[in-house]
C-alpha positions as CSV (number, residue, x, y, z in Angstrom):
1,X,53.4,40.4,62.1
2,X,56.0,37.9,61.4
3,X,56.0,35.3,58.2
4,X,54.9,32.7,60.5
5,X,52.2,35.0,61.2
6,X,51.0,35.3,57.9
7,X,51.4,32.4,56.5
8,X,48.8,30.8,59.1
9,X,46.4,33.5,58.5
10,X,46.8,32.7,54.6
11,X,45.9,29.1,55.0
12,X,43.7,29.6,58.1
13,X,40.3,28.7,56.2
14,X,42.2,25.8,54.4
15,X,41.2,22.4,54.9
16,X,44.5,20.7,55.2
17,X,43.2,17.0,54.4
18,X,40.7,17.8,51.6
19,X,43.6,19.9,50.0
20,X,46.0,17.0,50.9
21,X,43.6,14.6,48.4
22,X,42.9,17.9,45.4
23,X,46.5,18.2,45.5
24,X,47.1,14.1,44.9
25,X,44.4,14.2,41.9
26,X,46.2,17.5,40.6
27,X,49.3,15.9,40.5
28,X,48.4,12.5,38.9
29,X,46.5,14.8,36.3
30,X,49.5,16.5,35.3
31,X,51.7,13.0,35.5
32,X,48.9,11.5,33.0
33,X,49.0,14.4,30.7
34,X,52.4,14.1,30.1
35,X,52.1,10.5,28.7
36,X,48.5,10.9,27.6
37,X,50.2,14.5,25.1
38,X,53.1,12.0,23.7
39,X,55.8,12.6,26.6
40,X,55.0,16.9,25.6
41,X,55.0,19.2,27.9
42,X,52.4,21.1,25.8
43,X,48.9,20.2,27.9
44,X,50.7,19.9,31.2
45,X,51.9,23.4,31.1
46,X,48.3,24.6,29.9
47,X,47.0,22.8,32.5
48,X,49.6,24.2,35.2
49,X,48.0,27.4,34.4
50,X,44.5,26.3,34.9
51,X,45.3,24.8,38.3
52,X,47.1,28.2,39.0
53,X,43.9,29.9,38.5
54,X,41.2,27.1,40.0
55,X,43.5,27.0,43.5
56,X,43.7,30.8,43.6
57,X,39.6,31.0,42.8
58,X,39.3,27.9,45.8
59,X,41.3,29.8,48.2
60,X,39.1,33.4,47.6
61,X,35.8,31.7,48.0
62,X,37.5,29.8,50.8
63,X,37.9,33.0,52.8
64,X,34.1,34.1,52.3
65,X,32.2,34.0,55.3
66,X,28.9,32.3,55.5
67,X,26.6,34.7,55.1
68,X,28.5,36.0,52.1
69,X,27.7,32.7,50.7
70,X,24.0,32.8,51.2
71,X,23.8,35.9,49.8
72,X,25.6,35.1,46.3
73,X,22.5,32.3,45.7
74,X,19.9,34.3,44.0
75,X,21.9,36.7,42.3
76,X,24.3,33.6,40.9
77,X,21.4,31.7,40.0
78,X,19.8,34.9,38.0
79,X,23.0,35.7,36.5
80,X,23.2,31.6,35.3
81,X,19.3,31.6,33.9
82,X,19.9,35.4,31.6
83,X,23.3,33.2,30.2
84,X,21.7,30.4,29.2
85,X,18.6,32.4,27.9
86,X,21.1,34.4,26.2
87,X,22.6,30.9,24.7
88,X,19.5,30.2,23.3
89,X,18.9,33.3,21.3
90,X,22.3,34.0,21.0
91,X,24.5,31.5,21.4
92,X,27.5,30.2,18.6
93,X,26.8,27.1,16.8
94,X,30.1,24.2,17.2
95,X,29.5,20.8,16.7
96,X,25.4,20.6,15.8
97,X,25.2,22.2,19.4
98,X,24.6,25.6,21.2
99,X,26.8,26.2,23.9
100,X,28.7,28.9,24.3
101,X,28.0,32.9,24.6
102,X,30.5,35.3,22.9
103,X,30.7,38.4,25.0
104,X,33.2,40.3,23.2
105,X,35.5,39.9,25.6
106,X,35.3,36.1,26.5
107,X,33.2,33.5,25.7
108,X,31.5,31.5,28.1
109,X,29.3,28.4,28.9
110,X,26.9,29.2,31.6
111,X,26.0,25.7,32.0
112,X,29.1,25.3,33.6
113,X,28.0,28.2,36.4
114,X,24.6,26.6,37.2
115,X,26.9,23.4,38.6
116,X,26.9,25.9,41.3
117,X,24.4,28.2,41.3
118,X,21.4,25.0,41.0
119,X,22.2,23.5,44.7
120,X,23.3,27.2,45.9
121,X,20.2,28.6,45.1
122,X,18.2,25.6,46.4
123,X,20.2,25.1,49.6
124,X,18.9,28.7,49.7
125,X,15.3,28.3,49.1
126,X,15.5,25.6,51.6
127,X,16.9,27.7,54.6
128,X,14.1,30.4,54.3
129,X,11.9,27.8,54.7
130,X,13.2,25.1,56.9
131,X,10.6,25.9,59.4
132,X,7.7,25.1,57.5
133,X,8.8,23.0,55.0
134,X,6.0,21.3,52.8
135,X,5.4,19.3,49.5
136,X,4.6,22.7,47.6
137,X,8.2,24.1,48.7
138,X,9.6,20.6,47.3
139,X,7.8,21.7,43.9
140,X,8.9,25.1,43.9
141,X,12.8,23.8,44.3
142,X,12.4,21.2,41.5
143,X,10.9,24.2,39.1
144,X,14.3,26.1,40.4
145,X,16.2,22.8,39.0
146,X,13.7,21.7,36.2
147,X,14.1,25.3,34.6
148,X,18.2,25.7,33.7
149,X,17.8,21.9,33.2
150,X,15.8,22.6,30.4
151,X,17.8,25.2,28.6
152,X,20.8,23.0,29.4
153,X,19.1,20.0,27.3
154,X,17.4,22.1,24.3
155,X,21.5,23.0,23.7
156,X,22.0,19.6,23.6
157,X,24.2,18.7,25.9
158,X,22.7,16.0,28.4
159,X,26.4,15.3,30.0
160,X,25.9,18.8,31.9
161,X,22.1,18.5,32.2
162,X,23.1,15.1,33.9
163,X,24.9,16.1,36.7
164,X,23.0,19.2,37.3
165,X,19.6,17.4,37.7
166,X,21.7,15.1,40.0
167,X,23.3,18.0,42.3
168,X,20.0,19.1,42.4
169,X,18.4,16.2,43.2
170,X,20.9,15.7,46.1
171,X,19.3,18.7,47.6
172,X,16.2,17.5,47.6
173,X,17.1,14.7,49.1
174,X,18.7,16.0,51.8
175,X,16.3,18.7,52.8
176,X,14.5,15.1,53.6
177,X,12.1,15.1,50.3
178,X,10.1,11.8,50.8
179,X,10.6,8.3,49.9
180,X,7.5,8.0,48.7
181,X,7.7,10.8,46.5
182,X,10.9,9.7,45.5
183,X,9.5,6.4,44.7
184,X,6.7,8.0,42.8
185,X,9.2,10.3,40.3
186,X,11.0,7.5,39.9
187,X,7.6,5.3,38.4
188,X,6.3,8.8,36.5
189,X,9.8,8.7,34.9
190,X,10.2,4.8,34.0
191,X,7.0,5.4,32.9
192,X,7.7,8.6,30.6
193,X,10.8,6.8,29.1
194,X,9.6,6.4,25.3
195,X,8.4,10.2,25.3
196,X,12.3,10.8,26.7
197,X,13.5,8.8,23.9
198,X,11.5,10.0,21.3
199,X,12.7,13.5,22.5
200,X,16.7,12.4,21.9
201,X,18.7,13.6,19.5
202,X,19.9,10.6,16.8
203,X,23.2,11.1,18.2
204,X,22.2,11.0,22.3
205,X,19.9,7.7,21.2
206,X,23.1,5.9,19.3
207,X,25.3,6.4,22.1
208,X,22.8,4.4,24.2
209,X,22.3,2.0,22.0
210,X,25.8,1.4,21.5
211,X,26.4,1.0,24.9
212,X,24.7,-2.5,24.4
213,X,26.6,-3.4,21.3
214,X,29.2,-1.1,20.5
215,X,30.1,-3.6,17.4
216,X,27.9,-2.7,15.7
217,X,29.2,0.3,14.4
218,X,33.5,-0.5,15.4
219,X,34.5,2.6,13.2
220,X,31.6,4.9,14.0
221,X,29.5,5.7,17.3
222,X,31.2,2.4,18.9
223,X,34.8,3.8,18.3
224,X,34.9,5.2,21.4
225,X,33.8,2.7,23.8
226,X,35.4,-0.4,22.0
227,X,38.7,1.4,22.0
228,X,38.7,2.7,25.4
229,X,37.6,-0.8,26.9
230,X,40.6,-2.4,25.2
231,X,42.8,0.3,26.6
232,X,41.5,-0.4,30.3
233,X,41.6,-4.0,29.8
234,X,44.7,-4.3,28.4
235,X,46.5,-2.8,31.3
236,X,46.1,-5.8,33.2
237,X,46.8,-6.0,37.0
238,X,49.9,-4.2,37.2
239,X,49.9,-2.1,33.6
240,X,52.2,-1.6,31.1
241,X,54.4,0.9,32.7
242,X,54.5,4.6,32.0
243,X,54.8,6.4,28.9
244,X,54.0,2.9,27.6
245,X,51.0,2.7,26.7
246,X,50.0,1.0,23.4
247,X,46.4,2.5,22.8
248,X,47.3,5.6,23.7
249,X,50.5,6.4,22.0
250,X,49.9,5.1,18.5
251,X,46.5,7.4,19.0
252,X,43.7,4.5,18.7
253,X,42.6,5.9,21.8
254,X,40.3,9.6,21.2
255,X,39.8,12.3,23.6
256,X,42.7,11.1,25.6
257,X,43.7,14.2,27.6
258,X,40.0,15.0,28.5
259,X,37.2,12.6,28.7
260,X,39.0,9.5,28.2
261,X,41.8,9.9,29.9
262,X,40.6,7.3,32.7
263,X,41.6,4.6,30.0
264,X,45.2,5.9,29.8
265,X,45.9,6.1,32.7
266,X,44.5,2.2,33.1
267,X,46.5,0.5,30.3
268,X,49.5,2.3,32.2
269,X,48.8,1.4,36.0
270,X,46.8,-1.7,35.6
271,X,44.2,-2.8,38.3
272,X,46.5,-1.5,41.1
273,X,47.0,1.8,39.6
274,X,42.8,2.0,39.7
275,X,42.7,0.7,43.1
276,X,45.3,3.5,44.0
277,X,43.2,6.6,42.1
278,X,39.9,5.4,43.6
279,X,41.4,5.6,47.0
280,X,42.2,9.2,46.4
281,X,38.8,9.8,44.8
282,X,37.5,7.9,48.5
283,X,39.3,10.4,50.6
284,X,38.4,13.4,48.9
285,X,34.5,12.3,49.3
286,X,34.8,10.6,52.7
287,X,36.0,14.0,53.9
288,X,33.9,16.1,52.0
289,X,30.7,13.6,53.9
290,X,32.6,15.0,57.1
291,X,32.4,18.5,56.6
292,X,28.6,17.5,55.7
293,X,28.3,15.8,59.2
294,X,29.8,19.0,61.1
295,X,27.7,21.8,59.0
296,X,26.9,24.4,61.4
297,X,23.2,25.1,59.9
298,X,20.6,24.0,57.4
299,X,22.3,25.8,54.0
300,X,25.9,24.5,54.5
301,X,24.5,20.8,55.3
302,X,23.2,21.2,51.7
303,X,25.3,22.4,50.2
304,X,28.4,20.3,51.3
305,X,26.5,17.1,50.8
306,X,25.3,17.9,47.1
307,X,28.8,19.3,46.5
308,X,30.5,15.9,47.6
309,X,28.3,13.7,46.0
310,X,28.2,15.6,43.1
311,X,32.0,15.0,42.9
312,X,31.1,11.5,43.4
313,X,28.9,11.4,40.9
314,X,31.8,13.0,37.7
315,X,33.7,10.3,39.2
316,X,31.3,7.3,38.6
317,X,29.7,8.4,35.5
318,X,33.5,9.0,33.7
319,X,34.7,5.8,35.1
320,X,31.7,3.9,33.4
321,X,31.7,5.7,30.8
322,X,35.0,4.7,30.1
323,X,34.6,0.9,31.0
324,X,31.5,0.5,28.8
325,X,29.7,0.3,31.8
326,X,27.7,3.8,30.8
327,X,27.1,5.8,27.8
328,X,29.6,8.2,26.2
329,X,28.3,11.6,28.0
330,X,30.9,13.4,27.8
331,X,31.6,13.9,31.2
332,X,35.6,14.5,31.9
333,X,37.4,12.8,35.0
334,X,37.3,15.9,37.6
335,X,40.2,17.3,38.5
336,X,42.3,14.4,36.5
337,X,41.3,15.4,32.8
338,X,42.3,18.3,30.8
339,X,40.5,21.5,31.1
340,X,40.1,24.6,33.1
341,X,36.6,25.5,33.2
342,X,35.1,22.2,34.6
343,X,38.7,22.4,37.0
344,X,37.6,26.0,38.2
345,X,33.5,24.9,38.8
346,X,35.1,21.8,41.1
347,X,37.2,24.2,42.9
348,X,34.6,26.7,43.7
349,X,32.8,23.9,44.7
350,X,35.5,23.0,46.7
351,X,36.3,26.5,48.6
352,X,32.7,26.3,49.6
353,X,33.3,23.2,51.7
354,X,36.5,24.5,53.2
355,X,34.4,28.1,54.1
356,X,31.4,25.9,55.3
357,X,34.6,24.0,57.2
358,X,36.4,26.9,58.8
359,X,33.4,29.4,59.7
360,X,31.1,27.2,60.9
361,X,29.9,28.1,64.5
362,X,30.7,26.9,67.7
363,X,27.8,25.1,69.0
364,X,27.3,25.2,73.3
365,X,26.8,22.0,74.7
């Protein structure tokens, strides 16, 4: 076999214009870092590593037949609900919240697996029963979701429990839950609000009110916001230029490398430099949507639509977040922000849509 040979079997189940926009984000992460890390090569490097390992993890699930995939769903989503119960009797203590599970070995946080294994298992459910679908197999999917949601919240942390409920509810939707029931959670939870509220922790419950008047506490719970807005608003159309940012590098601006990181890059680039990033956000989703429109059966139609809009969805909420358009979730900018583990749950995500991409059948006309 020669090396031509193998290097198209290599990329064979590679999506060349999906990986074509990962690989833009990747690099404008590490180009951000640099400036965001005080012109050290500290973060980069760290995060050169995780991209090492997210890309290798993308290309193995990439290469895993369909069926392979279906049949990871229950014993993912089993695997996720003993973690998380394990959390909650066992889990370390950081910050006022319960996260994390110390195995010995490594330490984990399962929430970050359910990302996956919620809309895998319930693309799942949905599949065995795409024949007959009815109302009580719409219930039995939101218990699948309600159930790791819950664990997720009594942590606290209701960034993760966010975008899980909304991967989830992305399934439903697609497996064609009804408007009207739609309509109707949407009254039963308007309606359930103050019980919500009252069910907040004092810090979830400032970060929303702040989001209406961040002023009122400048040094405190409104740091974040205030400062970040100033850093994306000072940036102007064209920006500052790199490495030159003012917020950033005399460090009024916190979390800069992970969840806040949208706001350096701002004050650097400017409008245009936005416009530029959201147009690579654009063509990762528009082409995930397409590999959604060509799903060979009823589980990868699920699964590559919740997946993409789930992506959309990090997107959004970090970008309002950061403009003050949202409250401070703590939700990072995917694939732009610093870390590995949320960078390795995106790229599973995405070597699902390239297998669902490369394996699907071919359909007689």
């Amino acid at each position: 076999m020669t090396r031509r040979q193998l290097w198209l079997r290599f990329i064979a189940h590679i999506d060349r214009p999906l990986l074509l926009g990962i690989s833009l984000l990747l690099l404008t992460s590490l180009l951000v870092l640099y400036s965001a890390d005080n012109a050290s090569w500290g973060q980069p490097l760290k995060q050169m590593l995780n991209i090492a390992v997210a890309l290798t993890c993308m290309w193995l699930i990439a290469n895993l037949p369909l069926h392979y995939l279906m049949r990871t769903a229950v014993p993912v989503y089993t695997l996720g609900m003993a973690l998380l119960i394990g959390v909650a009797l066992f889990g370390e203590i950081s910050h006022g919240a319960r996260r994390w599970l110390n195995l010995g070995v490594v330490t984990l946080q399962p929430s970050e697996l359910m990302k996956i294994g919620i809309p895998l298992m319930m693309a799942w459910y949905f599949e065995k029963h795409e024949a007959t679908l009815t109302l009580k197999n719409y219930f039995v999917a939101t218990l699948l979701l309600l159930m790791p949601v819950a664990l997720i919240v009594r942590q606290p942390d209701l960034g993760t429990a966010i975008l899980i409920s909304a991967s989830g509810f992305y399934v439903l939707f697609l497996a064609g839950l009804s408007w009207r029931v739609m309509a109707g959670l949407l009254v039963a939870a308007l309606a359930s609000a103050p019980v919500l509220w009252s069910m907040l922790h004092d810090y979830q419950r400032h970060r929303i009110l702040m989001l209406f008047d961040p002023s009122q506490d400048a040094l405190g719970k409104g740091y974040h916001t205030i400062q970040a807005t100033i850093a994306v608003g000072s940036g102007g159309l064209l920006g500052k230029g790199y490495l030159n940012g003012t917020q950033t590098h005399l460090e009024f601006l916190p979390e800069r490398t992970t969840d806040f990181i949208f706001a350096v890059f701002s004050e650097e680039f400017g409008l245009l430099g936005n416009l530029i990033l959201l147009a690579m956000y654009l063509f990762v989703i528009v082409r995930g949507f397409v590999i959604t429109a060509n799903a060979s059966t009823y589980f990868t139609r699920l699964m590559a639509g919740s997946i993409t809009l789930t992506f959309a969805t990090y997107a959004f909420v970090n970008m309002g977040m950061v403009s003050g358009i949202l409250p401070v979730v703590g939700v990072p900018l995917p694939l732009v922000s610093y870390g590995g583990t949320s960078m390795l749950t995106l790229m599973l995500g995405f070597g699902m849509l390239m297998s669902i991409e490369t394996h699907k059948k071919l359909i007689k006309t």
